[in-house]
C-alpha positions in Angstrom: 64.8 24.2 129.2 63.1 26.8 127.8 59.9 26.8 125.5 59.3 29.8 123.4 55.6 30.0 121.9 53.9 32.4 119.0 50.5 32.6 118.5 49.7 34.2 115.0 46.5 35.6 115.7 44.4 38.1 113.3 44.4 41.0 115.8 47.4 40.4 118.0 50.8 38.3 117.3 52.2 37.5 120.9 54.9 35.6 121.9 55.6 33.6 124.9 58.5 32.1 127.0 58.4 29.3 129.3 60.7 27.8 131.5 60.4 24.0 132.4 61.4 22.7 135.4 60.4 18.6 136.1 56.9 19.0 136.1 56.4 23.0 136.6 56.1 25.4 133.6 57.0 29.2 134.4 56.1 31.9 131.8 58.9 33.9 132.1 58.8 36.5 129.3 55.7 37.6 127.1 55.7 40.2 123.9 52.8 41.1 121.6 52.3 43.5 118.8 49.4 44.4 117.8 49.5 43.0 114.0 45.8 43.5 113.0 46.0 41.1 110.1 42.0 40.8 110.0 42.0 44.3 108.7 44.6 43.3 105.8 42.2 40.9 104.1 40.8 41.6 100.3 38.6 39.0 98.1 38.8 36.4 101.1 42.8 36.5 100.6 45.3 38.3 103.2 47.5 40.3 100.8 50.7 40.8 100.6 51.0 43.4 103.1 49.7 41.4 106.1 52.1 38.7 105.5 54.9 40.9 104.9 54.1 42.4 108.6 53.0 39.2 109.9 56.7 37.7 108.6 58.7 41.3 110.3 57.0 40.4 113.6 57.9 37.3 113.6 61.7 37.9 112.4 61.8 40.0 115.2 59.9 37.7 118.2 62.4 34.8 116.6 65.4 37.2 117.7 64.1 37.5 121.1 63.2 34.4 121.5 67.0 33.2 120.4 68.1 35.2 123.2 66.5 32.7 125.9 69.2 29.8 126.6 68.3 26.3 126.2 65.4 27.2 123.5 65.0 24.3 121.6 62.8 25.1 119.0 60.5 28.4 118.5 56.6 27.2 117.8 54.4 29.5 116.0 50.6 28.3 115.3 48.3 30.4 113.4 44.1 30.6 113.9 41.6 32.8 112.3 44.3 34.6 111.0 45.3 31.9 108.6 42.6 29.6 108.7 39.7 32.1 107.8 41.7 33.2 104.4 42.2 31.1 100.7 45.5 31.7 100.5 46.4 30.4 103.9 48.8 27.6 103.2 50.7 30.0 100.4 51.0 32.6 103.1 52.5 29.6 105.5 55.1 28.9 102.3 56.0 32.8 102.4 56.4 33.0 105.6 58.6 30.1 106.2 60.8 31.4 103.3 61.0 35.2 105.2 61.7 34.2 108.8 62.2 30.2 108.6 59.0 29.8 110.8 56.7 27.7 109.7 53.3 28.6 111.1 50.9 25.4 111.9 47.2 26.6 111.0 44.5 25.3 114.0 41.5 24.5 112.9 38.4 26.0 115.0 38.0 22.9 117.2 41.3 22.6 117.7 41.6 25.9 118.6 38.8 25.7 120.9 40.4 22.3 122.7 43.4 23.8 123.1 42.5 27.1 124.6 40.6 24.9 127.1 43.3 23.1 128.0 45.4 25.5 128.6 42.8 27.6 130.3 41.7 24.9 132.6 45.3 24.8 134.4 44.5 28.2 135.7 40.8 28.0 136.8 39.1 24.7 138.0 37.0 24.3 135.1 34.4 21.8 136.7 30.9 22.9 134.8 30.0 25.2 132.6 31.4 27.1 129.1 34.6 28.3 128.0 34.5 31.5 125.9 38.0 32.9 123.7 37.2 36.1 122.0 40.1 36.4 119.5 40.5 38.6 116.6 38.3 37.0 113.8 36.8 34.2 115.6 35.4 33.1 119.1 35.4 29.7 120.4 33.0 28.1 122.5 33.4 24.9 125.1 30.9 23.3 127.0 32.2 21.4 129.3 30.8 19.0 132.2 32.9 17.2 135.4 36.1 18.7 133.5 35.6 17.3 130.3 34.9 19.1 127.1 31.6 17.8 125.9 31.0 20.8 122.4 33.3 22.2 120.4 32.1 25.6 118.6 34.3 27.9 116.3 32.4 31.2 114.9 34.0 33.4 112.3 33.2 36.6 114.4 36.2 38.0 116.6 36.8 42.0 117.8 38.4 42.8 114.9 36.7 41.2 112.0 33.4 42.9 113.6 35.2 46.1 113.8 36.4 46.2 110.2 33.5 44.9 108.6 30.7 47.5 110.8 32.5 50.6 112.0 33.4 53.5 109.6 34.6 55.5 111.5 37.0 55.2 115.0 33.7 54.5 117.3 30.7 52.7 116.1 27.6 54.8 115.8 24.3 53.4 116.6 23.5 51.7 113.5 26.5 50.5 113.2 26.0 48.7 117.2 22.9 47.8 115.8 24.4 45.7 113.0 26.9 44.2 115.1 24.6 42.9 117.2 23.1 41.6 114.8 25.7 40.0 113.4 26.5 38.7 116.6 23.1 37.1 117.0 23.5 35.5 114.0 26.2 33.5 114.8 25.7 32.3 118.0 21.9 31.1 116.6 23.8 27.9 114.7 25.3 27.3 118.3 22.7 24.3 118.5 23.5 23.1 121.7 23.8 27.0 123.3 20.5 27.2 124.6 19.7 23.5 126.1 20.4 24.4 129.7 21.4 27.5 131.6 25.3 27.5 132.3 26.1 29.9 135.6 29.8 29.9 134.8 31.4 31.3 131.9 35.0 30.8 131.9 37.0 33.5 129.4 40.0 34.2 128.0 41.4 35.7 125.3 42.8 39.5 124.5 39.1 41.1 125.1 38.1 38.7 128.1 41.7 39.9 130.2 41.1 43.6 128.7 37.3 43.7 130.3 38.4 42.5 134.1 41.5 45.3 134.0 38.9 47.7 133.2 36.5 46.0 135.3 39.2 47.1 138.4 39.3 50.4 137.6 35.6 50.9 137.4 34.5 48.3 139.9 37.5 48.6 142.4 38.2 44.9 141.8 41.2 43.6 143.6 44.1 42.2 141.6 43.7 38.8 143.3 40.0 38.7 142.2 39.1 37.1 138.3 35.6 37.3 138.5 33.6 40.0 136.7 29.5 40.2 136.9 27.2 40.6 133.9 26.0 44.2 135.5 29.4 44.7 135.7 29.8 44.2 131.9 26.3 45.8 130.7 27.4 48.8 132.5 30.9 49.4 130.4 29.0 48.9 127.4 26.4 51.1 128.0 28.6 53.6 129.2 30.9 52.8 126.0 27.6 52.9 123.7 27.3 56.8 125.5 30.7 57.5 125.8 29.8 58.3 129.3 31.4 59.0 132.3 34.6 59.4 130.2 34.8 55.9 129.4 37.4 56.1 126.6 39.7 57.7 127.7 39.2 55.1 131.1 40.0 52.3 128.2 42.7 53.9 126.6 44.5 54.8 130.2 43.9 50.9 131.2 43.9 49.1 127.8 45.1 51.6 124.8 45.5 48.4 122.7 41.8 47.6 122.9 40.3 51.6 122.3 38.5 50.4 119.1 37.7 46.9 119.4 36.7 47.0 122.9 32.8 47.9 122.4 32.8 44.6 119.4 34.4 42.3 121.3 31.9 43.0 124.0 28.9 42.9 121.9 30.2 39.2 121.7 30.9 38.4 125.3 27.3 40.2 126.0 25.8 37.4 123.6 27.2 34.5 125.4 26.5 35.8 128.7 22.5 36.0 127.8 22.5 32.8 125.4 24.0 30.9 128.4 22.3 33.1 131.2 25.6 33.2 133.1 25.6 34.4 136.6 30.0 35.1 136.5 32.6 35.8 134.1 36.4 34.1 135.5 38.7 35.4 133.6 41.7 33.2 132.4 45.7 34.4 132.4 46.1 31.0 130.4 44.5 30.1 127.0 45.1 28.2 123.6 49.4 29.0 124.0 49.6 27.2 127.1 46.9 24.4 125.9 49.3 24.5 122.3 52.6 24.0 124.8 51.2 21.4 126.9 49.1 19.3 124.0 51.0 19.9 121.1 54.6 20.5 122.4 55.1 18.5 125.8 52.3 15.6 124.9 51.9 14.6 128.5 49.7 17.4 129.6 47.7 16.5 132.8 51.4 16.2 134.5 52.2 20.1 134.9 51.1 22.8 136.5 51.7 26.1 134.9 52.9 29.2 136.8 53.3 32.7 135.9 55.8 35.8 136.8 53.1 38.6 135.4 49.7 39.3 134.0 50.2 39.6 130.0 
């Protein structure tokens, strides 16, 4: 049996296949395009345009997704993308009446439970916080002996940073300035962020993944290794701050889909690791689809263990 699930995100719409046997769950096939729907909002409404291209994307993921025998049913769950507009629910109605999808829209805590469980079959989440950088928001997790304790959802993501702050292609200094700023901001009503220091942050998400493949390249990290340092981090964004060293065209070799949002989505990832004083980064393969597949979908969740073919 086959699973096929789309996560409607406000940078990045991706879609992924599973294959089910008994008790073991196989990604077999992964797409993505790279939708930016965070940049289509106007008067706290995604227009027209950004569900029109959110609807062709997913016409076309629902075609290759048909192609996969034994697909019982195509999932497609929306976050930020959805949830973070006023017309989110109408755009769910057009949607549905282009493609005959009908997107379920995650809250932020549910978002943030589900990319934990999903990320917790990949790394042995004992102690410590959970970090998904998406698009237009970031969720937070603490989480203690294996069991999510806070649930945080904060309306900044790569994206939403990017579109608000940068002018031009590459944020000037000012412009850093008022993302970090911004940044700040947010995690401040994270109440709970500062009570004790956390050595572990455990990531995933589009920026999270993009950071360790560049973190290879740079670092010579092998591709059995997940773990990035903070130094490790501070240096690509200071080099990225200088455009040093050639850094961009290092990110656009290793991750072209990540050239613009790469410096705001690590503004936020340099927040968390000084609000939580982290001592590693272990980066996730699995996130909030495998969490939505195993929570939402299968509803017995602490029987499987999830496998993979590739690295999205």
């Amino acid at each position: 049996m086959h699973y096929a699930v789309i996560d409607l995100g406000s940078n990045s719409i991706r879609l992924s296949v599973y294959e089910r046997d008994g008790l073991n769950l196989q990604k077999t096939f992964s797409d993505k395009s790279m939708a930016g729907l965070a940049g289509y909002i106007s008067n706290d409404e995604l227009d027209m345009v950004g569900i029109n291209k959110a609807s062709s994307i997913l016409r076309y993921f629902k075609s290759l997704a048909l192609k996969f025998t034994q697909i019982e049913n195509i999932h497609v769950f929306a976050s930020a993308s959805l949830r973070n507009v006023s017309n989110g629910e109408k755009a769910v109605e057009i949607i549905f009446q282009e493609t005959g999808l009908s997107p379920v829209i995650l809250s932020g805590d549910e978002e943030a439970a589900l990319g934990y469980a999903g990320t917790s079959r990949f790394i042995d989440c004992s102690n410590g916080v959970m970090i998904d950088i998406g698009g237009a928001s970031t969720e937070l997790v603490l989480f203690k002996n294996g069991v999510p304790e806070r649930l945080e959802s904060l309306p900044i993501g790569c994206l939403n940073l990017y579109v608000k702050h940068v002018g031009e292609i590459l944020p000037n200094l000012k412009e850093r300035e008022r993302i970090d700023e911004t940044v700040k901001e947010q995690f401040a009503k994270v109440k709970w962020a500062n009570q004790t220091k956390q050595p572990v942050l455990v990531g995933t998400g589009g920026t999270v993944r993009a950071t360790l493949a560049l973190s290879r390249v740079l670092f010579d990290i092998s591709e059995e290794d997940y773990t990035v340092f903070p130094r490790q981090i501070d240096t690509i964004a200071k080099h990225l701050a200088r455009n040093k060293d050639n850094i961009y065209l290092k990110v656009y070799r290793t991750v072209p889909d990540r050239l613009m949002t790469i410096s705001t989505g690590l503004a936020i990832l340099k927040r968390a690791i000084k609000v939580f004083d982290c001592e590693t980064i272990s980066v996730s393969n699995f996130g909030v689809r495998e969490g939505y597949l195993i929570e939402r979908i299968l509803g017995t969740g602490d029987q499987y263990v999830i496998s993979h073919r590739f690295e999205d």
